[in-house]
C-alpha positions as CSV (number, residue, x, y, z in Angstrom):
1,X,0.0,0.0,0.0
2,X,0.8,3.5,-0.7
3,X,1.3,6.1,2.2
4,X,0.3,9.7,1.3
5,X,0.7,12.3,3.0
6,X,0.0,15.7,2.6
7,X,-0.4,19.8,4.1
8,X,-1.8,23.2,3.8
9,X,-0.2,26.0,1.8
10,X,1.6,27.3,4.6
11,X,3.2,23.6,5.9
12,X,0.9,24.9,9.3
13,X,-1.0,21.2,8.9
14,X,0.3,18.1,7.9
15,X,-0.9,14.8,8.0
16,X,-0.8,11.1,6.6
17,X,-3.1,8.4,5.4
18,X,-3.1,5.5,6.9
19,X,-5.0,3.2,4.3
20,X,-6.0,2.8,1.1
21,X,-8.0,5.8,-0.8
22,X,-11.4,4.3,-1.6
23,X,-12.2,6.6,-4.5
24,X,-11.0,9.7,-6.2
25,X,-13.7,12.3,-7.4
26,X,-14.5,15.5,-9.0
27,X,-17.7,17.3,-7.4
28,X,-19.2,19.9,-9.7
29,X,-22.1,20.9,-7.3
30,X,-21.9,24.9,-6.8
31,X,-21.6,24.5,-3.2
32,X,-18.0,23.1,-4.0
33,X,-17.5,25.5,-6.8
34,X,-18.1,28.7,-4.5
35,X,-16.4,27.3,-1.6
36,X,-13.5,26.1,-3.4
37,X,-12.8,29.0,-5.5
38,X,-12.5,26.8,-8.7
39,X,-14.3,24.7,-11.1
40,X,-15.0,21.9,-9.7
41,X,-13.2,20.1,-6.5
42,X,-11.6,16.7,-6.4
43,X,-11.7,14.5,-3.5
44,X,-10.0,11.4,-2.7
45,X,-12.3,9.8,-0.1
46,X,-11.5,7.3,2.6
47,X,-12.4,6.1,5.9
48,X,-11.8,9.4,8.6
49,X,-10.4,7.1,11.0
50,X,-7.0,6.4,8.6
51,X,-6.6,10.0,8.7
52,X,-4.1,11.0,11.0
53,X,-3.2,14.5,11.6
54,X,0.2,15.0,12.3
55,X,1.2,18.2,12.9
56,X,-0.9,21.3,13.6
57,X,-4.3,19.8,14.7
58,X,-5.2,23.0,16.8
59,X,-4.9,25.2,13.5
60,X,-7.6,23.6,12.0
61,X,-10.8,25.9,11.7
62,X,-14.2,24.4,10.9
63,X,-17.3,25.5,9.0
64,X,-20.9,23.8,9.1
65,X,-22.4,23.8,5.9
66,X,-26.2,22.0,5.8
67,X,-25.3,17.8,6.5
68,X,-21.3,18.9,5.8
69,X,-18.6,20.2,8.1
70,X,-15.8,21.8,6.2
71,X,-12.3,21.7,7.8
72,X,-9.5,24.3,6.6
73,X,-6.0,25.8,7.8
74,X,-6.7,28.9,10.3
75,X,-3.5,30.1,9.5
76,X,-3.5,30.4,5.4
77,X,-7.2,29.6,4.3
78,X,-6.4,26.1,1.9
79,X,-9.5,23.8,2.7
80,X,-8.3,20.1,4.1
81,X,-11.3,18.4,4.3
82,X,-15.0,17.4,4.4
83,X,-17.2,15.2,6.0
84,X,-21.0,14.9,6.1
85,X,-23.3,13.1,8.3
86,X,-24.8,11.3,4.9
87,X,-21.7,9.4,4.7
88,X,-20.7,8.7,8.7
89,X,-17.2,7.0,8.9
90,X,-15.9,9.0,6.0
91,X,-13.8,11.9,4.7
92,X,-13.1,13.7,1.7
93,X,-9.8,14.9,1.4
94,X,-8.9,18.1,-1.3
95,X,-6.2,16.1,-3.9
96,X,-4.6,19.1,-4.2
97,X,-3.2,19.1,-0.3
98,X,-1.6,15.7,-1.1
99,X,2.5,15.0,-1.7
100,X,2.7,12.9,-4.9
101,X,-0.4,12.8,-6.4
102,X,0.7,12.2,-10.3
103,X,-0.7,8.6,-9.9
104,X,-4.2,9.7,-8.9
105,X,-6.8,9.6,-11.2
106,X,-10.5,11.0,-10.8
107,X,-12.6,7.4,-11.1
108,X,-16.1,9.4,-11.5
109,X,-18.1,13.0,-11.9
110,X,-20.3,14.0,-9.4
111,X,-23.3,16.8,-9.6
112,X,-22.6,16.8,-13.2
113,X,-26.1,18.6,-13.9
114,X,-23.8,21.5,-12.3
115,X,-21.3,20.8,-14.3
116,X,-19.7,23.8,-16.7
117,X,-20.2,23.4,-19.8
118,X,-16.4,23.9,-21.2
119,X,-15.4,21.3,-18.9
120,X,-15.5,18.6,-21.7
121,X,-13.4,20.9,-23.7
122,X,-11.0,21.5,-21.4
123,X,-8.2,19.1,-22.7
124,X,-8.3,21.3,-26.6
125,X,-7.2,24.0,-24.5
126,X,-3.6,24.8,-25.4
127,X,-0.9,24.1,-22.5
128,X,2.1,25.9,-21.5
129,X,4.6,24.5,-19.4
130,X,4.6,27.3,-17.4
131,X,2.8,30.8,-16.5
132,X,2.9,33.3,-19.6
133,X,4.5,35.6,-17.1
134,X,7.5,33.5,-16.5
135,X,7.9,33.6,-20.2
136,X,8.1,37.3,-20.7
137,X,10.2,38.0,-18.0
């Protein structure tokens, strides 16, 4: 079995899973959208009891939201985690606060009568490696 582990922006929170992700997701209910800043959220979603925070548990602020209670870092904003009492036992992490994630791939779309509608499209957008402002400067 793998180990991930992963942290806020700011390093303020880390922590490590200790088993097996169950599923990885993208959510594109507006809830997520508007609390997440972006177009859609992915999760990778296992048992709460395998996560183990190991480093700066007091940091981490909480927000209730309907069933759901959303759990981010105090110190620099980045959301950690979900749970919701429709799914007792488990926990949705963000992907993007994990180390190593290259080998993590989305298994199914969620809320996709939310969904954008470009986000079909999004793989004939061109790609740069890196910012056009790097480029220029």
């Amino acid at each position: 079995m793998k180990r991930y582990s992963g942290s806020c922006g700011c390093g303020s929170i880390e922590f490590t899973l200790n088993s097996e992700i169950k599923n990885i997701v993208n959510c594109h209910c507006q809830m997520c959208r508007d609390h997440n800043g972006s177009s859609f959220s992915t999760y990778a979603a296992l048992p709460y009891r395998d996560l183990e925070i190991t480093k700066g548990n007091e940091l981490i602020g909480e927000y209730k939201l309907g069933s759901g209670i959303k759990r981010f870092c105090k110190n620099c904003g980045t959301p950690l985690l979900n749970t919701n009492e429709k799914y007792p036992g488990a926990c949705m992490i963000y992907l993007g606060t994990l180390n190593s994630i290259s080998d993590l791939i989305p298994r199914i779309n969620i809320w996709c009568d939310n969904k954008l509608s470009w986000i079909d499209e999004i793989v004939k957008i061109p790609c740069l490696p890196e910012s056009i402002e790097s480029k220029s400067a």
